[in-house]
C-alpha positions as CSV (number, residue, x, y, z in Angstrom):
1,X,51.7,87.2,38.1
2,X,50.5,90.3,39.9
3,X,51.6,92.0,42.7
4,X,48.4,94.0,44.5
5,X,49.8,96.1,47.3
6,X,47.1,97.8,49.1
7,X,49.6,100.7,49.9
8,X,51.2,101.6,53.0
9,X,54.6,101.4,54.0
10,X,57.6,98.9,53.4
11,X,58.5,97.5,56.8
12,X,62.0,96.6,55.2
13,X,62.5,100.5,53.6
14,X,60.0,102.4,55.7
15,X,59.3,103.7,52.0
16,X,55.5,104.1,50.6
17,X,54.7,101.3,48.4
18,X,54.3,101.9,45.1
19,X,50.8,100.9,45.0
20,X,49.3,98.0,42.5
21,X,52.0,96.9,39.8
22,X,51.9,93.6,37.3
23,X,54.5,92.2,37.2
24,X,55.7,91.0,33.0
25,X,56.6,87.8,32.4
26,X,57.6,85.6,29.1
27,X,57.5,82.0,28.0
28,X,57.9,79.4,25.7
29,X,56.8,75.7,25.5
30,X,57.5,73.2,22.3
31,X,57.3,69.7,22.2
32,X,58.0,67.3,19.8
33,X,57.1,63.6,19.0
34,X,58.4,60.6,16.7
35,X,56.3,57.5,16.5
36,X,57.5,54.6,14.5
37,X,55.1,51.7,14.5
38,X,54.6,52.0,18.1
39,X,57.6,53.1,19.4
40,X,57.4,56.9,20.2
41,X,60.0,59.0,21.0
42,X,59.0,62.7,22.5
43,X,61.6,65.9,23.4
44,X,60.3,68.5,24.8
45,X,61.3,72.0,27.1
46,X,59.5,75.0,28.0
47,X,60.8,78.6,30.1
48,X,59.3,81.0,32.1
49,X,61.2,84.1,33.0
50,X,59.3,87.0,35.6
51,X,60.5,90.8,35.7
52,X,60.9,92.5,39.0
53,X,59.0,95.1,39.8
54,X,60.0,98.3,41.7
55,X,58.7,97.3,44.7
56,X,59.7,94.0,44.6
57,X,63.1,94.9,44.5
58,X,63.0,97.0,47.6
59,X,62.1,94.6,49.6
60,X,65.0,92.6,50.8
61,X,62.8,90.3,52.9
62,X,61.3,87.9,50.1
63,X,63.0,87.0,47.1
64,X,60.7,86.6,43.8
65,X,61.1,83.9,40.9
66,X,63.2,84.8,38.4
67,X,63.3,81.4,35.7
68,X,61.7,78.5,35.6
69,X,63.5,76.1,33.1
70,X,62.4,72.4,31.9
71,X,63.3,69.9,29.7
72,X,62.2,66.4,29.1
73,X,62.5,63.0,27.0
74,X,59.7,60.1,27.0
75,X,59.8,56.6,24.9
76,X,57.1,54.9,24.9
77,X,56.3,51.3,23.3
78,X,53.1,49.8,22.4
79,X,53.0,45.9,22.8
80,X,49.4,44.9,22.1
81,X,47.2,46.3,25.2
82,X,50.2,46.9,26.9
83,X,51.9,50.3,26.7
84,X,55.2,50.5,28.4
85,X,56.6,54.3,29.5
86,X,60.3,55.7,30.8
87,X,60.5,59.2,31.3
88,X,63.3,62.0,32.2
89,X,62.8,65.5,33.5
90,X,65.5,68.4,34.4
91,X,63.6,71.7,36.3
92,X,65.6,74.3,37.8
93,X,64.3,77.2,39.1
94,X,66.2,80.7,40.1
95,X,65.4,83.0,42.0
96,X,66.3,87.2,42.2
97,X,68.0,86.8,45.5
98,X,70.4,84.3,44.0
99,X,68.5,80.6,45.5
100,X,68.5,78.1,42.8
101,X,66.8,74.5,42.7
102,X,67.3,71.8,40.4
103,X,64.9,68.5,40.3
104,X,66.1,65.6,37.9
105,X,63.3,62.9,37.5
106,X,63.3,59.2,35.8
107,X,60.3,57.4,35.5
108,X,59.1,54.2,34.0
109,X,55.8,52.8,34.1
110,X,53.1,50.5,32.2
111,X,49.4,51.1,31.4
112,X,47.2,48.4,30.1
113,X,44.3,48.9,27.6
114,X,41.9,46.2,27.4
């Protein structure tokens, strides 16, 4: 994630920008899966957290990711050519200027093989 500012002068501060920063970031992603004779069972989460930069915390006027967190769980099972699919998902999402969001899913579907 990389802020380029081409330089100039904060409307918000009437500062100089600081010129070209990149902005740090850290994650993690792990999934893991159970199959027994056809019936799967998969758990799963991953993170993303950003670091704010000088500049992006000197101005007020837009406010910058700060965490992206998800988890999910999926069972599937196999009958035949048929495979049969239900799926939950929790993402929330912060931001530095204090906004949150949080998105639950459920899903269920079929796929046939022939």
């Amino acid at each position: 994630l990389a802020h380029d500012l081409p330089g100039g002068t904060n409307p918000n501060t009437g500062m100089p920008f600081l010129g070209d920063e990149l902005r740090s970031f850290r994650g993690l992603f792990a999934n893991a899966v159970y199959d027994y004779y056809g019936t799967a069972l998969a758990v799963g989460g991953g993170s993303a957290s950003v670091q704010e930069t000088v500049s992006d915390a000197l101005t007020a006027s837009t406010s910058l990711l700060r965490q992206n967190i998800e988890y999910h769980l999926v069972l599937t099972r196999r009958i035949y050519a048929v495979t049969l699919s239900a799926e939950f998902m929790h993402w929330k999402s912060e931001w530095y200027r204090g906004e949150s969001q949080t998105v639950n899913f459920i899903g269920a579907g079929s796929t046939f093989v022939w």
